[in-house]
C-alpha positions as CSV (number, residue, x, y, z in Angstrom):
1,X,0.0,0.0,0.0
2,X,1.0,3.5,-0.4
3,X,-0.1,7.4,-0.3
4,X,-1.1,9.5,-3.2
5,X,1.9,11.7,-4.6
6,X,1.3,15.4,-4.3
7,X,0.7,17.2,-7.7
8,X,3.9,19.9,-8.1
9,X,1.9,21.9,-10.7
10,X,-1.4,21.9,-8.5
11,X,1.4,23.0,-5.6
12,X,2.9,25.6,-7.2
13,X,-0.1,27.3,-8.8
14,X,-1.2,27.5,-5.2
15,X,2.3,29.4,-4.1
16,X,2.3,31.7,-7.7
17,X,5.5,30.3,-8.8
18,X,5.8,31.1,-12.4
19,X,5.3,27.5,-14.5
20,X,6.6,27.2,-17.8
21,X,4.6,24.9,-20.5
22,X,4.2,23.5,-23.7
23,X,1.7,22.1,-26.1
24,X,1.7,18.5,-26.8
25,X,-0.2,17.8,-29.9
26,X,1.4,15.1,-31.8
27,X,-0.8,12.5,-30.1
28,X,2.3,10.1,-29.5
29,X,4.3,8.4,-26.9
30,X,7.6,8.6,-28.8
31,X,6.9,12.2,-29.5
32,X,6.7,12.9,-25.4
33,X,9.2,10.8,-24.7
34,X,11.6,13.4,-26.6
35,X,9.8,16.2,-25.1
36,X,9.7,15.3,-21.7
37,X,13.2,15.5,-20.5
38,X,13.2,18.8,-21.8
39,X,12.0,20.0,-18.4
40,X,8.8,22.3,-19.0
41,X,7.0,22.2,-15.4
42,X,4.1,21.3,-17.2
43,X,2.9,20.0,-20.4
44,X,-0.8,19.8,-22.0
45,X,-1.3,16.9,-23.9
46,X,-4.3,18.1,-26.2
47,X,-7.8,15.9,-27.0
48,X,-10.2,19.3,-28.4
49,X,-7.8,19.5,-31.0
50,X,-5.7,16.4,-31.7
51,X,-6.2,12.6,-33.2
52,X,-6.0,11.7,-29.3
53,X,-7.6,9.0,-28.0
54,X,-7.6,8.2,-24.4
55,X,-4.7,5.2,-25.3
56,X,-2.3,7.6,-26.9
57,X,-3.1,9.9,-23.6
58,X,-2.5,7.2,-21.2
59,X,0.7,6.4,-23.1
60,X,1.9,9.4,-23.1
61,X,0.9,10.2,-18.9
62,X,3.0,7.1,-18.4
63,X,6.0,9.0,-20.0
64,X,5.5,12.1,-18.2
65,X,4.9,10.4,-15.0
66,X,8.9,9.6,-15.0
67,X,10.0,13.2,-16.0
68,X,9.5,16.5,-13.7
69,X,6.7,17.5,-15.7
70,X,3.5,17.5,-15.0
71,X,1.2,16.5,-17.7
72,X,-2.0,18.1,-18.1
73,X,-4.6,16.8,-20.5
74,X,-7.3,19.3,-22.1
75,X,-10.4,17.3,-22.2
76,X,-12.3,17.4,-25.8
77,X,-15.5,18.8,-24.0
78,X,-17.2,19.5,-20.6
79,X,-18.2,16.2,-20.1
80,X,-18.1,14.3,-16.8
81,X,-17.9,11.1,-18.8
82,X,-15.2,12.0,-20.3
83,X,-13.8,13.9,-17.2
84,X,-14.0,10.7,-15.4
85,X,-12.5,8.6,-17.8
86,X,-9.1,10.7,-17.5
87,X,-9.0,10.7,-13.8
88,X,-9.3,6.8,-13.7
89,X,-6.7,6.9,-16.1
90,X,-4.2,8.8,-13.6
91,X,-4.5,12.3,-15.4
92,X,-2.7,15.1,-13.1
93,X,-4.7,18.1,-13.7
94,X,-7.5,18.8,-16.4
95,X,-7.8,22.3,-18.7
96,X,-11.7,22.4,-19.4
97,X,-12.4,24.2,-23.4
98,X,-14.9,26.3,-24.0
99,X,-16.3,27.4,-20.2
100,X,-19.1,30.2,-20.9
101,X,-20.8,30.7,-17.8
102,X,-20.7,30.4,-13.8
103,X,-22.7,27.4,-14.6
104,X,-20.4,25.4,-17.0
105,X,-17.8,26.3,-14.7
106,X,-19.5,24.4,-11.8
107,X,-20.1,21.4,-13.9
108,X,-16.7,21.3,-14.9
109,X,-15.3,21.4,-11.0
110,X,-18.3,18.8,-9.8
111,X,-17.0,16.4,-12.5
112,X,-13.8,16.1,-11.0
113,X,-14.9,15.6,-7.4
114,X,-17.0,12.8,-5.8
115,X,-20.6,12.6,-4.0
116,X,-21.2,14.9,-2.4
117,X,-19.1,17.5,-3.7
118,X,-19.9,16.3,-7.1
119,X,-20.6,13.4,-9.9
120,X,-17.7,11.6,-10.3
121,X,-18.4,7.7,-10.2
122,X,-16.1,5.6,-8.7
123,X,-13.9,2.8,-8.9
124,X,-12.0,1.4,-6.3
125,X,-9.3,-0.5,-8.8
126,X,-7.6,2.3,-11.7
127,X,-4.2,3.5,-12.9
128,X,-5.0,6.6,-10.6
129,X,-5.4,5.1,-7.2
130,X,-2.4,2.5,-8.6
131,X,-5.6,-0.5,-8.3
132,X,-6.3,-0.2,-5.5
133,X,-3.2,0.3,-3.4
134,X,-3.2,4.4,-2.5
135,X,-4.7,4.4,0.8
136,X,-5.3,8.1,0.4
137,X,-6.8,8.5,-2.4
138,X,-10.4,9.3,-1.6
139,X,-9.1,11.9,1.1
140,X,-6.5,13.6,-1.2
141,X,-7.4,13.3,-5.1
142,X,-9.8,16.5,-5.0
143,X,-6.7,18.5,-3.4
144,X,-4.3,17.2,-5.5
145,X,-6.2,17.6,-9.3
146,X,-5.3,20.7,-11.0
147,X,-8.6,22.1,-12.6
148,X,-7.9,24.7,-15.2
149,X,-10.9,26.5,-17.0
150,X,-10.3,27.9,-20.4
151,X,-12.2,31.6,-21.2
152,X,-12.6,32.0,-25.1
153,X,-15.0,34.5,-25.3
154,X,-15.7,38.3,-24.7
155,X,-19.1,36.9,-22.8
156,X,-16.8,34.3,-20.6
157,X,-14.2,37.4,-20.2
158,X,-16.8,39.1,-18.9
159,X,-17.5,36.5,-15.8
160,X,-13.8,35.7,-15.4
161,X,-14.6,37.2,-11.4
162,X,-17.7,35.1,-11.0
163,X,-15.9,31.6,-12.4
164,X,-12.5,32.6,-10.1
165,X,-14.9,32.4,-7.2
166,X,-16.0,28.6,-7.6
167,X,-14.3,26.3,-5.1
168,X,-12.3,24.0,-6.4
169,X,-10.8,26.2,-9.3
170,X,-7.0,26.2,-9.8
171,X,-6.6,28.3,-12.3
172,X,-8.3,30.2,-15.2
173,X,-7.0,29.9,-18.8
174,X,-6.8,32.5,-21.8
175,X,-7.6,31.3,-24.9
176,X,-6.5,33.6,-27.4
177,X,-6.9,32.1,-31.0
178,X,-10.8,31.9,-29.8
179,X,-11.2,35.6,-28.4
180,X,-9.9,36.1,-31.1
181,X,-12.0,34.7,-33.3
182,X,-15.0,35.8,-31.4
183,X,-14.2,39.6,-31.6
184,X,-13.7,39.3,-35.6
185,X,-9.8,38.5,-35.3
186,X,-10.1,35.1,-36.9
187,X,-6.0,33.5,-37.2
188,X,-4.8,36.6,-34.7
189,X,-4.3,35.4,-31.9
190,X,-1.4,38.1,-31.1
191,X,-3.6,40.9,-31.7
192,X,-3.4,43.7,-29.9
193,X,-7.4,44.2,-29.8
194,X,-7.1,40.6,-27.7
195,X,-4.9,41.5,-25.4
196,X,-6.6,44.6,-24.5
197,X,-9.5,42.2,-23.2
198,X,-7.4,39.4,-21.6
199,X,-5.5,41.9,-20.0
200,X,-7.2,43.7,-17.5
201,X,-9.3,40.6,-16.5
202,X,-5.9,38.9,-15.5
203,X,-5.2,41.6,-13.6
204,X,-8.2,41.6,-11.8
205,X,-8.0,38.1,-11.5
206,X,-4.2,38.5,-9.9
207,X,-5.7,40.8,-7.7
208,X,-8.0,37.9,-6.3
209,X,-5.4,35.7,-6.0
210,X,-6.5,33.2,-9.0
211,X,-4.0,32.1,-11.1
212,X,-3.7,33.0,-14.8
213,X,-2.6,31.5,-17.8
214,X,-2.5,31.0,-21.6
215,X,-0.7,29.4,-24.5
216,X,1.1,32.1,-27.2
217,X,3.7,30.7,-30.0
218,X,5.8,33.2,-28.9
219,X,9.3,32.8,-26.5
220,X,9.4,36.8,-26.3
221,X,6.1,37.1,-25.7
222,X,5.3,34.5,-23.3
223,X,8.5,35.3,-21.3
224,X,7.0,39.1,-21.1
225,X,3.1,37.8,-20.3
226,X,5.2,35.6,-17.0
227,X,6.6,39.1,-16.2
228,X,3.6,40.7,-16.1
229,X,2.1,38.1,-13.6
230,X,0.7,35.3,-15.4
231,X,1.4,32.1,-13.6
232,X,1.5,29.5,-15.6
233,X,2.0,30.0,-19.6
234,X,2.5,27.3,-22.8
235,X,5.5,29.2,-25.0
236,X,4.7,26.8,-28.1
237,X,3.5,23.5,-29.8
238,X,5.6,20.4,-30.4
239,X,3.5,20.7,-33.9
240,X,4.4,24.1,-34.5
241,X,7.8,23.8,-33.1
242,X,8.6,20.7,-35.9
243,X,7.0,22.9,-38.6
244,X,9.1,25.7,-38.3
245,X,12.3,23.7,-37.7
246,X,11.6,22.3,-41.0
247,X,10.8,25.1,-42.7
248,X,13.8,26.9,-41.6
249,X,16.3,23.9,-42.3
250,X,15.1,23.5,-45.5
251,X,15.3,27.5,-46.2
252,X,19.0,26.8,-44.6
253,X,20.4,24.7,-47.1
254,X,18.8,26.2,-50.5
């Protein structure tokens, strides 16, 4: 028998360390296993837009569970099945798409808890509680789970204050490529018309104490967002990250 490990990323979100992150789209074991010893505090292994399945996540959990990253897994959709399905399968944390209201965002948190906190169903023998053998699990798992909720919307901007007061939120994402999309920018995510809306609602949400993040393609820029107070903050994809590496080889050698 033995006792649940504590979360570092669910830790040090709590104490506002800064926590540096990347993408992880490529929906493969092998392709983590090159990225893990890399040693981003945390990584988000993608199912809302990715060929993941919940084997190619649990593969790729397994290879961040022996780095120093913690691997966070954006669920396709609020959905408690689906929510459930990722805890049982040992998932650290959770970043929820798409959270428009107060409402969503208290699905989203009673998903990840048990009765009667919430609506997680349980099993007494999974990859999370090592089948059987964490002693602690029940008492420590809610404590422990990282529960991020993504705002992609002038409308969810708008309720950022609202969402950061629900118990049992860890943190509260930007997503910028949506807002962006919502306010007209479609494909600009770096816009300054975005920023001018995320902006001051992180502030206000430092000010409470709730921590802040996003994902930007962008070391310059993500380095300045950390500086500004954002907590936790992806600085690229491993998609991207191959794409341009190719390009630019290629453009080396003609």
């Amino acid at each position: 028998m033995t006792a649940l490990a504590p979360n570092p990323f669910t830790a040090a979100l709590a104490k506002g360390d800064k926590q540096i992150g990347i993408w992880v789209s490529l929906s493969s074991n092998f392709a983590a296993e090159v990225v893990a010893p890399a040693g981003f505090d945390w990584a988000l292994v993608d199912m809302e837009h990715s060929p993941n399945d919940y084997f190619s996540v649990l593969g790729q959990l397994q290879v961040f569970a022996s780095s120093g990253t913690t691997a966070i897994v954006r669920v396709e959709w609020n959905d408690a099945v689906a929510v459930k399905r990722l805890l049982d399968l040992g998932a650290p944390g959770l970043l929820f798409p798409m959270i428009q209201s107060v409402e969503e965002a208290r699905a989203a948190v009673a998903a990840t808890r048990y009765p009667p906190h919430g609506v997680r169903g349980f099993s007494g023998g999974t990859r999370a509680n090592k089948f059987g053998r964490v002693t602690d699990y029940i008492d420590r798992i809610e404590q422990e789970t990282t529960v991020l909720l993504q705002l992609e919307s002038r409308a969810a901007i708008e309720q950022a204050e609202e969402i950061a007061d629900i118990e049992g939120v860890s943190g509260l994402f930007f997503g910028p490529a949506d807002i962006a999309a919502d306010i007209g920018k479609l494909g600009k995510p770096l816009d300054a018309e975005v920023w001018d809306l995320i902006r001051p609602a992180a502030k206000k949400l430092m000010a409470k104490g709730m921590p802040v993040g996003t994902l930007v393609n962008d070391a310059a820029f993500a380095k300045e967002l950390l500086n500004e107070g954002f907590n936790f903050v992806a600085c690229g994809t491993d998609t991207v990250l191959l794409a341009r590496a190719s390009d630019a080889l290629l453009a080396a050698v003609k």
